[in-house]
C-alpha positions in Angstrom: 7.4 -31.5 -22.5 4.0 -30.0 -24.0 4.4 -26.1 -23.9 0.5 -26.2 -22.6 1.0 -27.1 -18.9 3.8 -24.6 -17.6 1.6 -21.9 -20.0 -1.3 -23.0 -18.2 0.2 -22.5 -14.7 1.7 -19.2 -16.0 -1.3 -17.8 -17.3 -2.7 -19.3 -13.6 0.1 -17.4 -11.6 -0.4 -14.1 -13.4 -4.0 -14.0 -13.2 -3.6 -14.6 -9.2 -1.3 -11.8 -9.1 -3.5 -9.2 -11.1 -6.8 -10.0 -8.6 -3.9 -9.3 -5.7 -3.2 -6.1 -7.5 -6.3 -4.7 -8.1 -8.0 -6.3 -4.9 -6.0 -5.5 -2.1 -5.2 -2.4 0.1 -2.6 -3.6 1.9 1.0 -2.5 0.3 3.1 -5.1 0.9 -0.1 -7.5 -0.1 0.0 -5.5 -3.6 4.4 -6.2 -3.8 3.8 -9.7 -3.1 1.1 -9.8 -6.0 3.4 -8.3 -8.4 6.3 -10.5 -7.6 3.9 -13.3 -8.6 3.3 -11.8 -11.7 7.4 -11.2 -12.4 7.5 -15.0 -11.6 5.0 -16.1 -14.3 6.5 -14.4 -16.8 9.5 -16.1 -15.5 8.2 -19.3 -16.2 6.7 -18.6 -19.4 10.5 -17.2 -20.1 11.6 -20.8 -19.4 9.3 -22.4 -21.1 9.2 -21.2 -24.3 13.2 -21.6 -24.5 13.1 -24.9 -23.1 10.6 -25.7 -26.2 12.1 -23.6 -28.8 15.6 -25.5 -28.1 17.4 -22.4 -28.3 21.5 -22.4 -28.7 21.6 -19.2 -26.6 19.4 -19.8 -24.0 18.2 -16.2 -24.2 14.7 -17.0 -22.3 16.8 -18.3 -19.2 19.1 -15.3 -20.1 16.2 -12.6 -19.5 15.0 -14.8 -16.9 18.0 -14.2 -14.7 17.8 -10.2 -15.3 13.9 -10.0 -14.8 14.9 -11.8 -11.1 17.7 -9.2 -10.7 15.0 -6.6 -11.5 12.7 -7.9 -9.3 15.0 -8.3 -6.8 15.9 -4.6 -6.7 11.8 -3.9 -7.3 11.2 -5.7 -4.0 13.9 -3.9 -1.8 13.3 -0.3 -2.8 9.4 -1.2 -2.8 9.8 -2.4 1.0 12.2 0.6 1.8 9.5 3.2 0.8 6.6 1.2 2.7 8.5 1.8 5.5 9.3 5.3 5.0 5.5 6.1 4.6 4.7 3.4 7.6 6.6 5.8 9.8 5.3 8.9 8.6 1.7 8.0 7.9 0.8 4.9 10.4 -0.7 3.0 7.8 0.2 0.8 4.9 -3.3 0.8 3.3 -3.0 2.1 -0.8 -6.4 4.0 -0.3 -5.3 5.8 2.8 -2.2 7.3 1.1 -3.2 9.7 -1.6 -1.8 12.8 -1.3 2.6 12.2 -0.9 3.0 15.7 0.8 4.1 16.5 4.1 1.3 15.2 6.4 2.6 17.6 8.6 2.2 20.9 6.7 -1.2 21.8 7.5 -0.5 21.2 11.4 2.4 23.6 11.3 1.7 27.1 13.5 1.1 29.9 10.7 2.8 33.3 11.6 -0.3 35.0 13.3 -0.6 32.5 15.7 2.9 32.8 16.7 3.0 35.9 17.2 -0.4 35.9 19.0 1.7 33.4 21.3 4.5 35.6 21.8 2.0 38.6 22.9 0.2 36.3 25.2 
């Protein structure tokens, strides 16, 4: 097997993924795009044991903990989209730039409670 063509589709892969990075808004969009990144260095894992012809098989060794990795990447990745989904209403990367309370600023100061109670 000539090392050229999976390095080829690799180098392919990961270039896809870092336009879906840098081009996108959408967060899930941006998760997906790493994951295809993740998977081309997979396959250049792979690859380069398959040519080497190594005993250990430590490419497809770090291959399976890089999908492990990934794996747990993707779910806590997916769990805080949906926490900020819920709080925010959006999933768009530019929309979200402050991680504060959204809510702080609409909260009732003192004065106005009191001008409440009064009233």
């Amino acid at each position: 097997m000539h090392l050229a063509y999976p390095a080829v589709l690799a180098a392919l892969l990961f270039s896809v993924g870092v336009y879906g990075v840098l081009a996108r808004r959408n967060v899930v969009l941006v998760l997906m795009s790493v994951e295809l990144m993740l998977n081309a260095v997979n396959l250049n894992l792979v690859a380069f044991d398959t040519w080497l012809r190594d005993a250990l098989h430590a490419g497809q060794a770090l291959t399976l903990f890089t999908i492990t990795i990934a794996a747990a990447e993707i779910g806590l990745g997916l769990a805080i989209v949906l926490l900020v989904f819920r709080t925010r209403r959006t999933a768009d990367v530019d929309r979200i730039t402050a991680l504060g309370d959204p809510f702080e600023a609409a909260e009732p100061s003192a004065e106005t409670e009191e001008a409440q109670a009064v009233a």
